[in-house]
C-alpha positions as CSV (number, residue, x, y, z in Angstrom):
1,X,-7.9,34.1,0.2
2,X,-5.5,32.2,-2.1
3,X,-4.3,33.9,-4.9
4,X,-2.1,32.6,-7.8
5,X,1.6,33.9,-8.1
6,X,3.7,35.2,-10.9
7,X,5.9,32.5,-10.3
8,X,7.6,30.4,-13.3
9,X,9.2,26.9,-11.9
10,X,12.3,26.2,-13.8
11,X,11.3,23.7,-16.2
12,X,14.1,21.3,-18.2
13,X,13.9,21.9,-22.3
14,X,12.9,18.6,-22.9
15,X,9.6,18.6,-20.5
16,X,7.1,21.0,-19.2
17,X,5.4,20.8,-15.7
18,X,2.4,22.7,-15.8
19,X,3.2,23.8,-11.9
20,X,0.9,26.5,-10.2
21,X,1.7,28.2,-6.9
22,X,-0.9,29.9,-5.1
23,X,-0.4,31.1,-1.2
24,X,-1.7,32.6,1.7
25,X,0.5,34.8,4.3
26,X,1.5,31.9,5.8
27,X,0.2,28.7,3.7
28,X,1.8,28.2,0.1
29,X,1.0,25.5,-2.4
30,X,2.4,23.8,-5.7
31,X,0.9,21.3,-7.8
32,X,2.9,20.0,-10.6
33,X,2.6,17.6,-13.2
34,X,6.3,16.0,-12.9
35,X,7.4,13.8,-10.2
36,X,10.7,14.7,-10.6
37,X,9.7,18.4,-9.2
38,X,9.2,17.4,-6.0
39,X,11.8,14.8,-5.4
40,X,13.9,17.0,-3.2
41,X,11.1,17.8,-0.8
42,X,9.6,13.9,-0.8
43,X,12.9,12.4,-0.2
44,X,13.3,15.3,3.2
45,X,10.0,14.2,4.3
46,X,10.2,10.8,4.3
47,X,14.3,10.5,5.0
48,X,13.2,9.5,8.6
49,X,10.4,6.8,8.1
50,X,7.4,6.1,5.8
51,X,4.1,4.8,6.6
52,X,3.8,2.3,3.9
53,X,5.8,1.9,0.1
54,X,2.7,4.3,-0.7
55,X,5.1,6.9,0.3
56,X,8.0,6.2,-1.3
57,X,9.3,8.3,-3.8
58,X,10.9,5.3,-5.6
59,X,8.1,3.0,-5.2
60,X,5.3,5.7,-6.7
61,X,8.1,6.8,-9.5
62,X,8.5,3.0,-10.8
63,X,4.6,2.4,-10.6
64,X,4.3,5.6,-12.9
65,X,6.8,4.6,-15.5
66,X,4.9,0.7,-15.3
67,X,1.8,2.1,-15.7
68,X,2.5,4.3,-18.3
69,X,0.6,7.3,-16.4
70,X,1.1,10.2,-18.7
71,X,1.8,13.9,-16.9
72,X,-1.5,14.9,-17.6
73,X,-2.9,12.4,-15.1
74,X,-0.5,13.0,-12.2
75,X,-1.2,15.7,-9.4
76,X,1.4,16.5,-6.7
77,X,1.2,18.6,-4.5
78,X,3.1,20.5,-1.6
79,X,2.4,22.6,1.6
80,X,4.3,24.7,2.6
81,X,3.8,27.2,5.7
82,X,6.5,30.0,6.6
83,X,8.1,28.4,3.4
84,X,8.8,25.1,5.0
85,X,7.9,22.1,3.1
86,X,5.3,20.6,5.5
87,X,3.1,18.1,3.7
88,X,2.9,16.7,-0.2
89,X,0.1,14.8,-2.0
90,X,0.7,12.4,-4.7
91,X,-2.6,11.7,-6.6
92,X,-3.8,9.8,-9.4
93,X,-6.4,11.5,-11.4
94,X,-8.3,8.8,-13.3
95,X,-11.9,7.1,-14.1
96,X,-13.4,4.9,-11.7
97,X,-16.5,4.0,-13.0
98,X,-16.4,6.5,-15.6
99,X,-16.2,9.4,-12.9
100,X,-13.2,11.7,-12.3
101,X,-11.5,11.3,-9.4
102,X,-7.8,12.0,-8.0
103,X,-6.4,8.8,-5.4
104,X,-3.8,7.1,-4.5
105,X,-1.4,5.6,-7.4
106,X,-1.4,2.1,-6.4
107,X,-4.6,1.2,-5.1
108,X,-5.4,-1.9,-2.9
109,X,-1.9,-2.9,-3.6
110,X,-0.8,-1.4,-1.0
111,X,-2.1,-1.8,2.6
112,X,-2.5,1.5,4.4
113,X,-1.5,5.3,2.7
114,X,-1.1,8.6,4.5
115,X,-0.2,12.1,2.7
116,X,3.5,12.5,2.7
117,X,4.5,14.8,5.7
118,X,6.5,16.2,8.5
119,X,4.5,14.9,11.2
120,X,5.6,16.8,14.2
121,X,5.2,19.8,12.6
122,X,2.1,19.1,11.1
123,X,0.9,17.9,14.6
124,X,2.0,21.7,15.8
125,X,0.3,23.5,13.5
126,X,-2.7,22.5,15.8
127,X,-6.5,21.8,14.6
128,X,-6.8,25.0,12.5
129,X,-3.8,25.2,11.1
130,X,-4.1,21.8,9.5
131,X,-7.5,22.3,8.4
132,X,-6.1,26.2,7.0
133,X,-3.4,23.4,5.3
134,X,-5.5,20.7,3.5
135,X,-7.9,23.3,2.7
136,X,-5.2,25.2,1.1
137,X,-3.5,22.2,-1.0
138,X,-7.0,20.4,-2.0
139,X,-8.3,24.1,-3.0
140,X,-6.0,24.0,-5.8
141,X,-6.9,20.7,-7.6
142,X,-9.1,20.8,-10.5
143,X,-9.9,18.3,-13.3
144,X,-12.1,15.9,-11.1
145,X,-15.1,15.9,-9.1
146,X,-13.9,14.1,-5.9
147,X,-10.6,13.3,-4.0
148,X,-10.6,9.9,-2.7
149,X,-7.9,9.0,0.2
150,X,-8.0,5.6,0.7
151,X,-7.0,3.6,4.2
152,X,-4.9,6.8,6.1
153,X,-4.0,5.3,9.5
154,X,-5.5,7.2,12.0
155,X,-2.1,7.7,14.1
156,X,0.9,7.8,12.9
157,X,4.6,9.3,13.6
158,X,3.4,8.6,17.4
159,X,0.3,11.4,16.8
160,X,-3.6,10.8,16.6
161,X,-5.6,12.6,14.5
162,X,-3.2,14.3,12.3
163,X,-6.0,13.9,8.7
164,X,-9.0,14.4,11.3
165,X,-9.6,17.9,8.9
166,X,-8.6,16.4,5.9
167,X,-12.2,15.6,4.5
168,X,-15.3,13.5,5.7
169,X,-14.0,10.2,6.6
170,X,-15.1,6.8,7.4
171,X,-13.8,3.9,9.1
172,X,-12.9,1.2,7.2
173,X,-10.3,-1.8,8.0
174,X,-7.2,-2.3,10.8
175,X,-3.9,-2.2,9.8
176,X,-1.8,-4.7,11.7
177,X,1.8,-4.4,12.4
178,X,4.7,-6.5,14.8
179,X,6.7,-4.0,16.7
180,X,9.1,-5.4,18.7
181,X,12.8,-5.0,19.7
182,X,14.2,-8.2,19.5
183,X,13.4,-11.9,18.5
184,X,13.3,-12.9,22.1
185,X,11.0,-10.3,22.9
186,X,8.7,-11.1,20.1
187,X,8.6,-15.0,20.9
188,X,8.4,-14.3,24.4
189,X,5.0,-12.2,24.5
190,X,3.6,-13.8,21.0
191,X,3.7,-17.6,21.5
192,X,2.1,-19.2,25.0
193,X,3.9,-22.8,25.7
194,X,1.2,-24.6,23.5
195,X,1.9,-22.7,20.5
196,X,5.4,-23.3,20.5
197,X,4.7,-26.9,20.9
198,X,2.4,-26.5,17.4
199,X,5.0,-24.8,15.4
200,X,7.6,-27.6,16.5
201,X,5.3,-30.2,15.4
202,X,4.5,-28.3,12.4
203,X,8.0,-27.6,11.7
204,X,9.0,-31.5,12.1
205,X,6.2,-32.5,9.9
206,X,7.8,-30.4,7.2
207,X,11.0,-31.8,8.0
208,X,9.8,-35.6,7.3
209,X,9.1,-34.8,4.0
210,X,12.6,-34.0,2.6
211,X,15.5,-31.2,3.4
212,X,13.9,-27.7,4.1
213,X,15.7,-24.5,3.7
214,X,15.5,-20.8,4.3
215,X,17.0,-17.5,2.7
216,X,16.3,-13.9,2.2
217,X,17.2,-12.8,-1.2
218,X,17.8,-9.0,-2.2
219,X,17.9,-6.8,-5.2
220,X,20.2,-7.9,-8.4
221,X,20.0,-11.6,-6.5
222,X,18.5,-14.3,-8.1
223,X,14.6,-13.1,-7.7
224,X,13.2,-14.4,-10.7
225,X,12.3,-17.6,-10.2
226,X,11.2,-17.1,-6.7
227,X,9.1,-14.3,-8.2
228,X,7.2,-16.3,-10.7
229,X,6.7,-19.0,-8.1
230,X,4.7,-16.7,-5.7
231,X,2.5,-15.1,-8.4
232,X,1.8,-18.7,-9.5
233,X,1.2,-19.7,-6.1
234,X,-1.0,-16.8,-5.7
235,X,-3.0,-17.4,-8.7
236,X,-4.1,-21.0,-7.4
237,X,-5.1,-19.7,-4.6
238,X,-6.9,-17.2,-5.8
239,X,-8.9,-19.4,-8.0
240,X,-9.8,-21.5,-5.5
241,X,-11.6,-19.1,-3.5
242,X,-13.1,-17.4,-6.5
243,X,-11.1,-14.3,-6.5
244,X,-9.8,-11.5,-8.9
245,X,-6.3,-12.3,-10.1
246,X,-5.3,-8.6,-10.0
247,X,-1.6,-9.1,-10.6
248,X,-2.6,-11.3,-13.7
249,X,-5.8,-9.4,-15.2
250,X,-4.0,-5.7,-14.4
251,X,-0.4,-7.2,-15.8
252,X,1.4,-6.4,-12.3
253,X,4.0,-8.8,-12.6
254,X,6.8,-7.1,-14.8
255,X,6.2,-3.8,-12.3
256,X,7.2,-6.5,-8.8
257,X,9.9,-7.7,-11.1
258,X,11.3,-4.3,-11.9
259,X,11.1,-3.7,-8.1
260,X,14.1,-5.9,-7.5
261,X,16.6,-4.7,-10.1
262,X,19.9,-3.1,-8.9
263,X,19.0,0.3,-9.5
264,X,15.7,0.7,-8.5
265,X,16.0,2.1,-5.6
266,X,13.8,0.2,-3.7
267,X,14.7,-2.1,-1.1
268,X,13.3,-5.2,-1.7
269,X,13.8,-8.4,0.6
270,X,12.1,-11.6,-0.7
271,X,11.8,-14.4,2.2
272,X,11.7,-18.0,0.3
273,X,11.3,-21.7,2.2
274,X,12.2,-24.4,-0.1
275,X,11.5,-28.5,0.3
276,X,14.1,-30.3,-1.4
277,X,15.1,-27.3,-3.8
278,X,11.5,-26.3,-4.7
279,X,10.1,-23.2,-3.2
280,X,7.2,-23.9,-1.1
281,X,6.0,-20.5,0.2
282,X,7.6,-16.5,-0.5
283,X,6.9,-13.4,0.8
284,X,7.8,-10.4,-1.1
285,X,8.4,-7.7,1.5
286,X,10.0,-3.9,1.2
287,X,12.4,-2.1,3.7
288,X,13.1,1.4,4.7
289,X,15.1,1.9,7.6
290,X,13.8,0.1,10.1
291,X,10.5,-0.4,8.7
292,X,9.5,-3.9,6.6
293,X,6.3,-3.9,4.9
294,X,5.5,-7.0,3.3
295,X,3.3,-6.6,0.2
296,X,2.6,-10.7,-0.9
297,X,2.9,-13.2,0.9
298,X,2.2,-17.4,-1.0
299,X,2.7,-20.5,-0.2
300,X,2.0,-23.8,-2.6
301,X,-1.5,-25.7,-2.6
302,X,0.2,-29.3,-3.1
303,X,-2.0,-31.0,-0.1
304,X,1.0,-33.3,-0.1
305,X,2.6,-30.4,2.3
306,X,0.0,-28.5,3.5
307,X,0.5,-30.6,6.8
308,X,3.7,-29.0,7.5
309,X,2.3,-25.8,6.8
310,X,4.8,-24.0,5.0
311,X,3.2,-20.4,5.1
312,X,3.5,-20.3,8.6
313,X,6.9,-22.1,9.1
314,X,8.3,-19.5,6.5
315,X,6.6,-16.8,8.4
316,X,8.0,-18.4,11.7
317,X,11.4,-18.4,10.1
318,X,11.0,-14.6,9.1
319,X,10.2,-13.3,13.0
320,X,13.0,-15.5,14.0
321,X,15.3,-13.3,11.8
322,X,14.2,-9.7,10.8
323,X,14.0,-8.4,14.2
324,X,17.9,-9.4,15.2
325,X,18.2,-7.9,12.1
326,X,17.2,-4.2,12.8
327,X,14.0,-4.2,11.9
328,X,11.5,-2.5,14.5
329,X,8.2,-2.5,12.7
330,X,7.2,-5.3,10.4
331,X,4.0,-3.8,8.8
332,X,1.4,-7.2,7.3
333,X,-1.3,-4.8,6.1
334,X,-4.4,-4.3,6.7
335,X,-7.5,-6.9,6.8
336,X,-7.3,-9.9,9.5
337,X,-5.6,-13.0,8.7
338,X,-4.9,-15.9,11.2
339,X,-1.1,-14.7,11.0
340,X,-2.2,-11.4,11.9
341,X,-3.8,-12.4,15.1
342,X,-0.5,-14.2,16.1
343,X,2.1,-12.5,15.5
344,X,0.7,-8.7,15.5
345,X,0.9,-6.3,18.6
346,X,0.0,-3.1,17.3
347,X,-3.3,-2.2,15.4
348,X,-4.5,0.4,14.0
349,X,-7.7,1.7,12.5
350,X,-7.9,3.0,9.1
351,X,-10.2,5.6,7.8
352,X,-11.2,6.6,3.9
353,X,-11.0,10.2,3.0
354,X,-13.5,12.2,0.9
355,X,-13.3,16.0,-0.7
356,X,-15.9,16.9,-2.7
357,X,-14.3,19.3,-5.3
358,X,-17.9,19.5,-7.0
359,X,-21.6,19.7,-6.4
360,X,-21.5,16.3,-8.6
361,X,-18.3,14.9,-6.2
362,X,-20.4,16.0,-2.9
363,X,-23.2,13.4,-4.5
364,X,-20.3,10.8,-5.1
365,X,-19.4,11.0,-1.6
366,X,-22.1,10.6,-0.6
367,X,-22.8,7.0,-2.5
368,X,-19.2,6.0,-1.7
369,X,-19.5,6.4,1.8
370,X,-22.9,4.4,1.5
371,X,-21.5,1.4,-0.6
372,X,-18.1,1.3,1.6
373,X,-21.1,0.5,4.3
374,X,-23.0,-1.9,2.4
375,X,-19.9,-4.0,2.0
376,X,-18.5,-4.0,5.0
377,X,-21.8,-5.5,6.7
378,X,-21.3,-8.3,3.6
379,X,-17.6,-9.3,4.3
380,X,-19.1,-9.1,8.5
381,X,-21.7,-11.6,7.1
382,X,-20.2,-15.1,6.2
383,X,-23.4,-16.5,4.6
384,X,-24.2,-13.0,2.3
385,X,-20.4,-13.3,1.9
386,X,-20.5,-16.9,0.2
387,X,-23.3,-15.9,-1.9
388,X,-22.3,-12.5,-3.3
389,X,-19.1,-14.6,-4.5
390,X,-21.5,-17.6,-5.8
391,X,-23.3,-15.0,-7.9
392,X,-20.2,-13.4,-8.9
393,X,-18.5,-16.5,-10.2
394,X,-21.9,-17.4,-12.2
395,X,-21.4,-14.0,-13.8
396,X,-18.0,-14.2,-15.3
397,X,-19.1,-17.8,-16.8
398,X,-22.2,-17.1,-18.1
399,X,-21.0,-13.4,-19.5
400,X,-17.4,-15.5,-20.4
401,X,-15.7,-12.5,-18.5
402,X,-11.8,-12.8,-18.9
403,X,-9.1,-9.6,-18.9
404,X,-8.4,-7.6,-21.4
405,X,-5.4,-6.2,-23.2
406,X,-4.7,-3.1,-21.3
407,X,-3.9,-0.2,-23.2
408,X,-2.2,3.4,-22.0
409,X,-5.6,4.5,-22.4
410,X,-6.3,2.0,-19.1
411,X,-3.5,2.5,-17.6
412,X,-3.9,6.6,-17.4
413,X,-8.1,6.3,-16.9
């Protein structure tokens, strides 16, 4: 049984954490308020490789100070077993829909999450000792009625079924990724003969239309204009297909710009083609180690250049490089795109999480689970699709829906 120590954390004058530890013989947990309390352990467990910027320490701490999450609606928490830092969560605890839950911090903008761990320990403590872990570290959170753990890969650090006893789960999307050694290794088992022949004659079409140019720019370069270009970029095309402008409506912008200062201790590498000076297509992408994750990707809608197809000739451009480059795993995300299909090798199937900390958050679960269903068999169903969207759009003009000032209210709830 878990039982709750004596234990004071040292705390800085300025700041409390209200931190709790609670343990087992083997199995102890904290759960703190204060990012900066488990920075030592995060930055251990992920020194090695990360599963997606959803792990990074610097990525989560920048969306925080962004978002203007107060300490009262973070939730972080460790395992430990024999005293060895093994796993950490870093939750959210807001409203969705007016119910409490704890999730991920950034949401759907990033592609796939997974709870911070060593994985080859983790994968040692076996099928019980995992499920004596999780049970251990979700035992301890309070102030919601469900824990939601959105698109966890079902392998990773080379081992299946690592979060197979953390909660009900359901299958969900694929994440896709391009793992290769070497450019030449890429181009030779991606592109067949005719498909070279296509990106030639896409590249020369390009060409024609004036002098095209390629470059990768890096924090403290010049990022801003490129920057503003892709969410502009974006935008268009998100009107055009009748989407959500999330980076617009949930002011996202200034947080991808702070991404790519000097000191922010993310690595950010943003691939820009240009025609004749103007950018034609970006995509913002983030590196750790030998791991590239990109996060946006746009390209312009002038139909004056969309024969040369400058999304894909950027893309093209991007596999020619990265890989020579020491990159080993170039993560797209999940969801299938046309890009995905060529250039992936590797996917892998992601799964949504559910705790029920409540009676009420078992009931939650349970509707979750059953609307996750519904709207997959939608998004299978191109017709249903088209006219879910159709009544969507006739919604927002008839109800004259447009976004509203956020507040740190929003931004905590």
């Amino acid at each position: 049984m878990l039982t709750v120590l004596d234990e004071a954390l040292p705390q800085p004058a300025v700041a409390r954490s209200d931190a709790a530890v609670a343990a087992t013989d083997e199995v102890s947990v904290l759960v703190t308020n204060r990012i900066e309390d488990v920075e030592a352990v995060w930055r251990e467990l992920t020194a090695a490789a990360i599963e997606s910027p959803g792990q990074s320490y610097d990525f989560i701490r920048a969306w925080v100070a962004d978002r203007g999450i107060a300490p009262t609606y973070q939730r972080y928490v460790v395992g430990r077993v024999d005293g060895v830092a093994i796993a950490l969560l870093p939750l959210h605890r807001k409203r969705v829909h007016g119910l409490p839950v704890l999730t991920w911090f950034p949401g759907s903008n990033v592609g796939c999450y997974a709870p911070v761990a060593d994985y080859d320990r983790l994968a040692a403590l076996g099928v019980e000792g995992r499920r004596k872990l999780w049970s251990a570290m979700t035992g301890q959170l309070t102030g919601a009625d469900v824990v939601y753990l959105r698109s966890i890969p079902t392998e990773v650090g080379g081992h299946q079924g690592l979060f197979d006893e953390l909660g009900a789960t359901l299958a969900v999307e694929t994440l896709y990724r391009s793992e290769y050694a070497t450019w030449e290794e890429c181009d030779k088992l991606q592109r067949s003969k005719s498909r070279r022949k296509h990106d030639r004659q896409q590249g020369d079409r390009l060409d024609a239309l004036g002098a095209v140019s390629f470059e990768e720019i890096r924090n403290g370069g010049d990022t801003r204009c490129a920057i503003e270009t892709m969410f502009k970029q974006r935008s268009a095309r998100f009107k055009a297909m009748g989407i959500r402008d999330s980076f617009v409506r949930d002011k996202l912008i200034g947080f991808y710009h702070d991404t790519v200062k000097p000191d922010s201790g993310i690595d950010v590498r943003l691939h820009v083609l240009k025609l004749n000076g103007d950018i034609v297509a970006v995509r913002y992408n983030i590196v750790h180690n030998d791991r590239m994750f990109c996060l946006i990707s746009s390209m312009s809608d002038d139909p004056a250049i969309q024969n040369g197809s400058p999304g894909k000739q950027c893309l093209l451009r991007v596999m020619q490089t990265v890989f020579d480059q020491g990159i080993r795993v170039f993560d797209m995300g999940s969801g299938f795109t046309d890009e995905k299909r060529h250039w992936c090798n590797v996917q892998t199937p992601l799964r949504q999480h559910y705790i029920g900390l409540t009676p009420q958050g078992a009931l939650i679960v349970r509707g979750h689970q059953a609307f996750m269903k519904t709207r997959a068999a939608i998004k299978a169903n191109p017709q249903l699709k088209s006219a879910i969207r159709t009544l969507r759009q006739l919604f927002d003009r008839v109800t004259g829906s447009t976004a509203k000032p956020e507040t740190p209210a929003d931004k905590s709830e």
